[in-house]
Every structure is written in structure tokens, then in C-alpha cells.
GUSE-895574 format. One record per residue: chain; residue number from 1; y, x, z of N, C-alpha, C in turn; residue in one letter. Coordinates in nm, 2 decimals, decimal comma. Layout:
BEGIN
- chaine num n_Y n_X n_Z ca_Y ca_X ca_Z c_Y c_X c_Z residu
- A NUM Y X Z Y X Z Y X Z A
...
This chain:
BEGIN
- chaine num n_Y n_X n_Z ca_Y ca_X ca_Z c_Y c_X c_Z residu
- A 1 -4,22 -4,53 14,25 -4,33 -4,59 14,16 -4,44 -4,64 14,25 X
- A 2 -4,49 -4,60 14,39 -4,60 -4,63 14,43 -4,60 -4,75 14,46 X
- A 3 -4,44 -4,76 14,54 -4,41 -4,93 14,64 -4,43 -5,01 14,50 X
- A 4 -4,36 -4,99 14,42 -4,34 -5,10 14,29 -4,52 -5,08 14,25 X
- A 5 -4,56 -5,05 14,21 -4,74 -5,00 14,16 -4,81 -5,11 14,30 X
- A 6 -4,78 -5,08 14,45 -4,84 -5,18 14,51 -4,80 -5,28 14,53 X
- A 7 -4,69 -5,33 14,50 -4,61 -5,48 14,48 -4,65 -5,56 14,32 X
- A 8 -4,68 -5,51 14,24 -4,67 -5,52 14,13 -4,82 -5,49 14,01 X
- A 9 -4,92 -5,45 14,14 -5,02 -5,38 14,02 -5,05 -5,46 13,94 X
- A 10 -5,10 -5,60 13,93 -5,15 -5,67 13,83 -5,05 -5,67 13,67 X
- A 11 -4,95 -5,60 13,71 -4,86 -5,61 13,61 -4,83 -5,49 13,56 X
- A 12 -4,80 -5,38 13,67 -4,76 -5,25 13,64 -4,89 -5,16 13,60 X
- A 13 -4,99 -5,21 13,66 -5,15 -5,09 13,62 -5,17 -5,04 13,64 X
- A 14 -5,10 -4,94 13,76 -5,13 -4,78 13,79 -5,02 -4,82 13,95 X
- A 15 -5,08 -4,71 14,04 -5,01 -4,69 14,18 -4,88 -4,56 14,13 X
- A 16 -4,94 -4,45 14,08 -4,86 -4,37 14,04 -4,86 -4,38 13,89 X
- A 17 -4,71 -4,29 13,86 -4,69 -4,28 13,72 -4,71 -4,14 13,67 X
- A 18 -4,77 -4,12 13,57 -4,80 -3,99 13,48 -4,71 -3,92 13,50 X
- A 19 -4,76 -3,80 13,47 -4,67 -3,67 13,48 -4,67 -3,57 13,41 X
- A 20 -4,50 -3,51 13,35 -4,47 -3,51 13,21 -4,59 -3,36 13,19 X
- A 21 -4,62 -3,29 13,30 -4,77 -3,21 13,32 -4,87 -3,25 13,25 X
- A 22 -4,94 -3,36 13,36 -5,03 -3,44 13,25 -5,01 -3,49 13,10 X
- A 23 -4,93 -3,54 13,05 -4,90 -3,55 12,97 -4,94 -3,43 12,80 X
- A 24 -4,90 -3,30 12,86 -4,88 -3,16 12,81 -5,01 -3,16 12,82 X
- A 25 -5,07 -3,16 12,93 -5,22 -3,11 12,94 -5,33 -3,23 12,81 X
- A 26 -5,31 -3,34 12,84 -5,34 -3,41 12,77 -5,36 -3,38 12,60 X
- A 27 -5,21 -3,39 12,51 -5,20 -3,33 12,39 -5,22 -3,19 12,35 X
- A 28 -5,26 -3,09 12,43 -5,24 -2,92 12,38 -5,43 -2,95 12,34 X
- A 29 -5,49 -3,10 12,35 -5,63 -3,06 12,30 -5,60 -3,11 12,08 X
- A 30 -5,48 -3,15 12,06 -5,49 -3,23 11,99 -5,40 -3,12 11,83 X
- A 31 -5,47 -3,13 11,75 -5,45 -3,03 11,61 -5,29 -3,13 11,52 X
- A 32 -5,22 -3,09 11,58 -5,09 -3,17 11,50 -5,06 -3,12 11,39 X
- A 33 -5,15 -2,99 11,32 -5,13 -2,98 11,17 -5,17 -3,10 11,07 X
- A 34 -5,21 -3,14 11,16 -5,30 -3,23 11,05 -5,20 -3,37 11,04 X
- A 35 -5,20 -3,48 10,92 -5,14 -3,56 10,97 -5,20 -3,71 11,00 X
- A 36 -5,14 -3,76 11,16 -5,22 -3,81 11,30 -5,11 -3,96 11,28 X
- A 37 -5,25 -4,07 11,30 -5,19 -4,21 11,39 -5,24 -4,17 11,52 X
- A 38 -5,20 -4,21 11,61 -5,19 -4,20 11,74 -5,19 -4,36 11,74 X
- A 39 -5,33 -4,40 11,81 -5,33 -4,55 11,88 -5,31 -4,51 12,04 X
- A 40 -5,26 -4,60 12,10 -5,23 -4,58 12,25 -5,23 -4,76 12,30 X
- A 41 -5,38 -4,77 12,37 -5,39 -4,90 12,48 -5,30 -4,91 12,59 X
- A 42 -5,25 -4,99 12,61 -5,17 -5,02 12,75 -5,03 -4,89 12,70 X
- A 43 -4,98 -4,90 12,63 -4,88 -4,81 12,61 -4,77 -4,84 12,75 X
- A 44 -4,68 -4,74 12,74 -4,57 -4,81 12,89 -4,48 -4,77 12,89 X
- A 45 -4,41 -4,69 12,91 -4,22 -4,62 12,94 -4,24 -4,51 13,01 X
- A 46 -4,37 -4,46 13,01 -4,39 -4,31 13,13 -4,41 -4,16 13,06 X
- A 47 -4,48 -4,11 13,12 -4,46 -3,96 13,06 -4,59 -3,96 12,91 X
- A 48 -4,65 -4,02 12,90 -4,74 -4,01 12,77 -4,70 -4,05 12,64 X
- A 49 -4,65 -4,17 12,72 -4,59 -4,27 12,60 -4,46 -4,17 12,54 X
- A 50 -4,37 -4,12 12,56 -4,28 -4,04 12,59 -4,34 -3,93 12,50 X
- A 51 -4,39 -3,85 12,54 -4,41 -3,75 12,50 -4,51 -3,77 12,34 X
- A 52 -4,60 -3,89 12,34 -4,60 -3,93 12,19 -4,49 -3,95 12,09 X
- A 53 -4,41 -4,08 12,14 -4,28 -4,05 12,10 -4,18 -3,98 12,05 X
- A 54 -4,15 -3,89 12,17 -4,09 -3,73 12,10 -4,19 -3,66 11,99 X
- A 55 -4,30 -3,65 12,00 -4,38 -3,58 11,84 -4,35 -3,60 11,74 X
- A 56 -4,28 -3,78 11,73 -4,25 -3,80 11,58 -4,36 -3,85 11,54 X
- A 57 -4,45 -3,86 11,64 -4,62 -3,95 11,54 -4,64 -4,09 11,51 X
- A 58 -4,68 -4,11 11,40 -4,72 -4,27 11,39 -4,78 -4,33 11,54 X
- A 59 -4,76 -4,41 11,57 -4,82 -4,47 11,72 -4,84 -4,60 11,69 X
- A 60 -4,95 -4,66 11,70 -4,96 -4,80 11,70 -4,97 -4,82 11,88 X
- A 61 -4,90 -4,90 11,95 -4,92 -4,95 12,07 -4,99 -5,10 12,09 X
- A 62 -5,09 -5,11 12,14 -5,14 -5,22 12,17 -5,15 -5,29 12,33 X
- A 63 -5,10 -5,37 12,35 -5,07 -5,41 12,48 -5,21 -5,54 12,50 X
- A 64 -5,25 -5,54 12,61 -5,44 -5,64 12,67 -5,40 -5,71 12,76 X
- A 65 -5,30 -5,82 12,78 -5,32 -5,91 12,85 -5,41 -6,03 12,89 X
């Protein structure tokens, strides 16, 4: 991911890719009893997007070209 991240950043966005860690760390602040849209900017194919995904949550993704 780094070589592609530095061949590619204007397109890819990030040098490294998320980690399914971060990811965990990220959502254990977030109360899933309740029922949640999840908006997500720059959504992508990595460990966040992923792991919203797997929740089963409404997700609206918006991509900023």
C-alpha cells in the first residue's frame, strides 16, 4: 500500500491503509443501540469502510473529487 499510496496519492489519499485495530478503536466510542446513519467522506475498500459495512448500518458514502 505505501509504493501504490506514493505512486498514486492524488488518487489513493493516504500513504498507508487503516487498520482493522483502528478501525475497532474508532467505533467502540459509538452507542449501536440506538438506530444510526453512518455518513462516511472519502469512503474506500479499507478497514473502516469494512468494518461499517459488516455492522449492517445505513451508510451513506460520499466521494470529493
Amino acid at each position: 500500500m505505501t509504493i501504490e499510496g506514493i505512486k498514486n496519492i492524488k488518487t489513493v489519499g493516504t500513504l498507508v491503509a487503516s487498520s482493522k485495530y483502528l478501525s475497532k478503536k474508532i467505533l467502540r466510542g459509538i452507542d449501536f443501540s440506538k438506530d444510526l446513519t453512518v455518513v462516511e467522506l472519502g469512503g474506500g475498500n479499507g478497514a473502516i469502510t469494512w468494518s461499517i459495512h459488516n455492522l449492517n448500518l445505513r451508510c451513506f458514502v460520499f466521494e470529493v473529487i
